[in-house]
N, C-alpha and C positions, 0 to 999 in steps of 0.2 A: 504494500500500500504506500502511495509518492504522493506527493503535491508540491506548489510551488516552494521556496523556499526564501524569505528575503533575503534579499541582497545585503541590506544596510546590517550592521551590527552595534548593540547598546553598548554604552561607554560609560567607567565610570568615571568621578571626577578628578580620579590619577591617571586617565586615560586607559587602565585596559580593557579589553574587551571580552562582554560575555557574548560569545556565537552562540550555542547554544545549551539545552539540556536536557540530560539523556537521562531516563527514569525506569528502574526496574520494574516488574508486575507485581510479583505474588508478593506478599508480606509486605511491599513499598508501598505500592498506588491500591492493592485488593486486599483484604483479610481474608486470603484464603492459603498462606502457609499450612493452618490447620487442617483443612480441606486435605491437601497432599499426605499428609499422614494417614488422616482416616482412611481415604484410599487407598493406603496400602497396607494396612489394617485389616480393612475390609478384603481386599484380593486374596492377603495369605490366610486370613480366615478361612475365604473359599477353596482356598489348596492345601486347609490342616494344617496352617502354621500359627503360632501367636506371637507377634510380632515383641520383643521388648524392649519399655519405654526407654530405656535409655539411647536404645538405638536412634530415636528421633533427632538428636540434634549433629548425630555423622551423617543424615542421608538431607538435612535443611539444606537449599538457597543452594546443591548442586547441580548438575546437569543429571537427565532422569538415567543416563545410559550407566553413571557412577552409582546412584542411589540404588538405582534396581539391581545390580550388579552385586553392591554389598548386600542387600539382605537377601539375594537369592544363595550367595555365600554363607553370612550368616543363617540359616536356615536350614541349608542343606537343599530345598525346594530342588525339583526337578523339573520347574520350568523353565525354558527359555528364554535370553535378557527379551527376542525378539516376541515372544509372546507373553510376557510380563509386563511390555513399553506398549501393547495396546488393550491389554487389561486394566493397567492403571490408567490411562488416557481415557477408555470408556467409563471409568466409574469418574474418576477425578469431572469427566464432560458432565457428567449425568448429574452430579451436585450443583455446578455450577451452574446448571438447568432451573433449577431451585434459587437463583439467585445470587449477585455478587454483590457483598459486603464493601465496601471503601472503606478506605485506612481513615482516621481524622484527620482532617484539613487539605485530605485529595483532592475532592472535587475544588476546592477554594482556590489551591494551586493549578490548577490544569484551568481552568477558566481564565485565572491571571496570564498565566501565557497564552494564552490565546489571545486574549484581549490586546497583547502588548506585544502581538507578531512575534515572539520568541521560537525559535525552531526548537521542537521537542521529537525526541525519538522513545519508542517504547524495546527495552532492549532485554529480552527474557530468554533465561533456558527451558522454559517452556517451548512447546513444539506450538507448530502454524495454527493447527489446529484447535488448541487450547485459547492462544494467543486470539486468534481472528473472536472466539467465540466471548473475551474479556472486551475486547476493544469494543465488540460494540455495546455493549453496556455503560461501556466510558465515556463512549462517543470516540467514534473514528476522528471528526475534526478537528482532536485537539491534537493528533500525531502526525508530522510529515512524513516520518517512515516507521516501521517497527522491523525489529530482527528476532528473529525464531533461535531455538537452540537446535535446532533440527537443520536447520540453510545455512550454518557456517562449519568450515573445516572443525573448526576447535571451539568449544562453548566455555564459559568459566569453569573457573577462574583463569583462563587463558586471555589474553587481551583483545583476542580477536572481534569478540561482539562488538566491543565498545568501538576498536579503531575502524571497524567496516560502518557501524551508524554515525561518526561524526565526518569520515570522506561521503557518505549519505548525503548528511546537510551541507558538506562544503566547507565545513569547521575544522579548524586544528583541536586536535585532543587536549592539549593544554590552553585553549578556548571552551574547553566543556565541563558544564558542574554534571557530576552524576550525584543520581541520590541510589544508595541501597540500603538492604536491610539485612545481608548476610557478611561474613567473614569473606567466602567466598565469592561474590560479588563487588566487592569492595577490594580482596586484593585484581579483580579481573580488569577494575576504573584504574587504580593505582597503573597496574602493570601499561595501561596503554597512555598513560600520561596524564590523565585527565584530573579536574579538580574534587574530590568528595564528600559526599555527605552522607554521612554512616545514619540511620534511624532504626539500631535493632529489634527484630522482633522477638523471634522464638529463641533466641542463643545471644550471649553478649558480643558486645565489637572490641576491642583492645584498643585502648589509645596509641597514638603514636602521632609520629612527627607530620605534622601538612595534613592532619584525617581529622575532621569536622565530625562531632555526634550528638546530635539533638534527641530527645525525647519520643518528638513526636512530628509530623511534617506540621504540624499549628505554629511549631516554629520558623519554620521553613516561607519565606515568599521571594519576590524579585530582588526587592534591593538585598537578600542576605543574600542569593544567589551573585548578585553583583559584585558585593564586599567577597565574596570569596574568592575572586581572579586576581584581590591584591593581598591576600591573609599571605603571608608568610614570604614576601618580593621583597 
């Protein structure tokens, strides 16, 4: 999914410039982290397994071909990752059938960049299909492109997503605020340049040097987006 893209870029009043901002799905902009557990929950139920809770926060905020991967290991399970990755996608679809949750202060943010022509990109390891089925919930209009974890060589925490969505918009990576909600999504913004905004969900984020961590996105609008192209220059 494309559209136009502005040309101009906002400025702050030290001069540099936010191009644009790239936002992860599940647990960022949706409260449906939890959603993906139950789902797999549910599946190994179906296949005589009980999944255990601790297991939850190794298989968060990865790519599903890692998560599915561990607890068919953990498990022992004699599925396949290939029939595993549309077992969970069918049940994971079938809840969010049922309706998608937004994070606090999602909708406020995606409205403000729209409003204020900011290019935004939706960047998930979620598959197309999952992805296509949030967006419109969220409303397609608020993204110039979205990237799947299923359409790129390497999904996070690999840098790949982030630098294929910000050549997308026409942005340099260190022209781009990301916001995530995982470890692994947040080393995937790091690794390709860009500037971050940690808002943990299910698992904590580790402070560190240049890594921004709000509560919640209520904190989160334009100009903190802006001030962060000069945090740390």
């Amino acid at each position: 999914m494309t559209s136009t893209v502005p040309a101009s870029l906002t400025r702050t009043a030290e001069g540099s410039a936010l191009q644009a901002v790239l936002l992860d799905m599940d647990g960022t902009l949706v409260d449906t982290e939890g959603f993906w557990w139950d789902a797999e929950v549910d599946v190994f139920k179906d296949l005589g397994y009980v999944l255990d809770e601790a297991w939850r926060e190794v298989v968060v905020g990865g790519p599903m071909t890692r998560s599915a991967g561990f607890l068919i290991e953990a498990t022992g399970a004699t599925v396949t990752l290939a029939e595993l990755t549309v077992l969970l996608n069918d049940k994971f679809e079938e809840r969010i059938g049922r309706g998608v949750p937004m994070m606090p202060g999602a909708a406020r943010l995606l409205a403000e960049l729209s409003a204020h022509g900011m290019p935004t990109a939706l960047v998930s390891a979620s598959h197309r299909r999952i992805i296509d089925r949030v967006v419109d919930s969220l409303g397609p209009e608020h993204f110039a492109l979205t990237v799947a974890g299923d359409e790129v060589p390497r999904t996070k925490p690999h840098p790949d997503p982030y630098l294929i969505a910000a050549r997308g918009l026409g942005a340099a990576p260190s022209g781009c605020a990301v916001i995530e909600d995982t470890a692994t999504g947040v080393a995937a913004a790091e690794a390709a340049g860009c500037r971050v905004v940690a808002v943990p969900s299910v698992a904590p984020i580790a402070p560190a040097q240049g890594r921004v961590i709000v509560r919640s996105l209520e904190e989160v609008d334009l100009v903190f987006l802006r001030g962060l192209m000069t945090r740390g220059n």
